[in-house]
N, C-alpha and C positions, 0 to 999 in steps of 0.2 A: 575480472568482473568489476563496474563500475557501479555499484549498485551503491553503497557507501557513498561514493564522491561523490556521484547525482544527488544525493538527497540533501549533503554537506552545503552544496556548492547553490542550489537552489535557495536552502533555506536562507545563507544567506546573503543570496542578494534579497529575497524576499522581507525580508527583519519582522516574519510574524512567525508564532509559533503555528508549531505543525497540531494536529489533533489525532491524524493518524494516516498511514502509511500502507497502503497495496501494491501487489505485484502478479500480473496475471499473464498465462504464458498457455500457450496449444503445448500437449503432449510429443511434439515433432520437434528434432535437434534442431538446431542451432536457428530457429525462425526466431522473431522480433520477440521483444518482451514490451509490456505496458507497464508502466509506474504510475504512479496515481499520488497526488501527494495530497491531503487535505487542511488546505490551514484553517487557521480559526482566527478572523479577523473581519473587519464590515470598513468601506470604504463607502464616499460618494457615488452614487452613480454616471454624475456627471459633474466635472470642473466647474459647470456654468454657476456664477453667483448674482442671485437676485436677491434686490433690496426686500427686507421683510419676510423673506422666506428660506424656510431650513431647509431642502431639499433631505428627502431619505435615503438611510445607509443602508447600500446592500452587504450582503456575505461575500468573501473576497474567494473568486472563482476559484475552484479547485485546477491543478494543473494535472494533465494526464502527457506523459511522457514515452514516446516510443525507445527504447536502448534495443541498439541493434548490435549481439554481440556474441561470441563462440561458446554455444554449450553443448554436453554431449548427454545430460542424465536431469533427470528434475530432481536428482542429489545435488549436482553445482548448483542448481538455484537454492536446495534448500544452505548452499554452505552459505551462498553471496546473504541470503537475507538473514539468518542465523546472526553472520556476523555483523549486518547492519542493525538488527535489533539488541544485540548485543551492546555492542559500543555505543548507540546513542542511548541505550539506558532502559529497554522494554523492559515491564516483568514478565509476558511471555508472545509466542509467535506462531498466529493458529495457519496452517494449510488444509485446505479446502479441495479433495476433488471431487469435480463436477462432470454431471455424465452429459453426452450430447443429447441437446434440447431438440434438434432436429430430428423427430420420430413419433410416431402415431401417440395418440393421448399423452403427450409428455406437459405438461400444468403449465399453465400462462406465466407464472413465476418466475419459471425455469426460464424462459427466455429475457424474461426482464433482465431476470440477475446475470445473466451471460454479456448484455447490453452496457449493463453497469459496471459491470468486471472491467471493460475492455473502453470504456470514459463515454459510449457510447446512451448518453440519459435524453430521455425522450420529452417531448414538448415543454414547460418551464423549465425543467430540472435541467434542461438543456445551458442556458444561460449561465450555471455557476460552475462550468467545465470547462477548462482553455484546453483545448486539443491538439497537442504538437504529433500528429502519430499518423504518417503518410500510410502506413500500410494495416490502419484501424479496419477497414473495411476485410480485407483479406482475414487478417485473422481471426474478426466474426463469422467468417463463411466456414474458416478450419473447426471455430468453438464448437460451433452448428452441430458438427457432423464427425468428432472425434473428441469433444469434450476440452477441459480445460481446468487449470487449479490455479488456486487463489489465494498466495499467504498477506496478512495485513498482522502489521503490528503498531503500538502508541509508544511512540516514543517521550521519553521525559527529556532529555536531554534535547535542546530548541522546541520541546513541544509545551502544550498547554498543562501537560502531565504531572511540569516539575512546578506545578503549584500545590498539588496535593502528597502532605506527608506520605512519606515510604519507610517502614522498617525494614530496609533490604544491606547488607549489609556489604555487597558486592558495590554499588554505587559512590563515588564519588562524587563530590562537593558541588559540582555541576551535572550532576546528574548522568554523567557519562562511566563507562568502565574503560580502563586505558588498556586490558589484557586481553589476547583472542580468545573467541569463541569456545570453553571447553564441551556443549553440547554438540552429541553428531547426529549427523540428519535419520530421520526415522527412512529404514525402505519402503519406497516405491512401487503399490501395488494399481495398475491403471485400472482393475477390475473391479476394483473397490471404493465406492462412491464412499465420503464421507468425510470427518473435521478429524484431524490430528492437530494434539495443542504441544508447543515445547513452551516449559517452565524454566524461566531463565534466571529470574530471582532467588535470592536467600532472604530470609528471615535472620536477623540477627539474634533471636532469639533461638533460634535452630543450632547446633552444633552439627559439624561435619565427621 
């Protein structure tokens, strides 16, 4: 699973910190996964300079990432992102499952959020998403009609995170932890709509 080194390798060619980190996947083996990476940064909108005028900074598009790669359980997802939020330094790492929005009175929301899951943002909010994910459209059709889950974590380490004091006692000096993942993934019920959170920090004040 490349889950780790996509986010590693991105941030930095990108040189801005991250703010925070999704991964949304159809309940169906081994199909596409979407990353979603959210920096936190404002560039020009455009190169052009003119005398006497400042041109305004927009927000530096979010990147949504298609990884096309062998899984057989939304347990290896949960290990691939466990261990990504783990090593770059979350204090913890929420999954989301979502039931199909394709179905009689199912709430306008419901399809929003399936839209935005998958890098999919609708008229303005459209412009701060760079889309690299050929087969986006397919797996809104699968979201549709078999549902989908969604974990997202903040990372500290290359994010905006490691501005704000942590008494975590697991973290290192950059914000990172150098040891794997000791949390395992919670099971896998697809019958069961709802947010599972794993707590990944220590309090230093906490004894083990």
């Amino acid at each position: 699973m490349t889950i780790l080194e996509t986010i590693q390798a991105h941030s930095t060619a990108m040189r801005l910190p991250l703010y925070a980190v999704t991964l949304s996947a159809v309940p169906k083996t081994d199909t596409p996964l979407i990353l979603m990476l959210h920096w936190h940064g404002f560039a020009r909108e455009s190169t052009l300079k003119l005398q006497d005028i400042d041109l305004p900074k927009r927000p530096v598009a979010g990147s949504a990432l298609q990884i096309d790669t062998d899984w057989k359980s939304i347990e290896n997802l949960d290990e691939a992102m466990l261990e990504a939020a783990w090593r770059l330094g979350a204090w913890d790492l929420e999954r989301v499952n979502c039931r199909p929005w394709w179905r009689l009175s199912a709430p306008l929301q419901e399809t929003v959020d399936c839209h935005s899951a998958f890098g999919d943002y609708l008229g303005a909010a459209a412009r701060y998403i760079l889309v690299q994910a050929p087969d986006q459209a397919v797996l809104l059709e699968l979201a549709a009609s078999r549902g989908y889950v969604r974990w997202m974590f903040r990372p500290r380490s290359a994010g905006i995170w490691q501005q704000v004091p942590a008494d975590d006692k697991t973290l290192g000096q950059n914000g990172e932890r150098d040891s794997s993942c000791p949390v395992a993934p919670i099971p896998y019920d697809r019958d069961r709509a709802g947010r599972d959170v794993y707590r990944l920090g220590r309090s230093s004040g906490l004894s083990i």
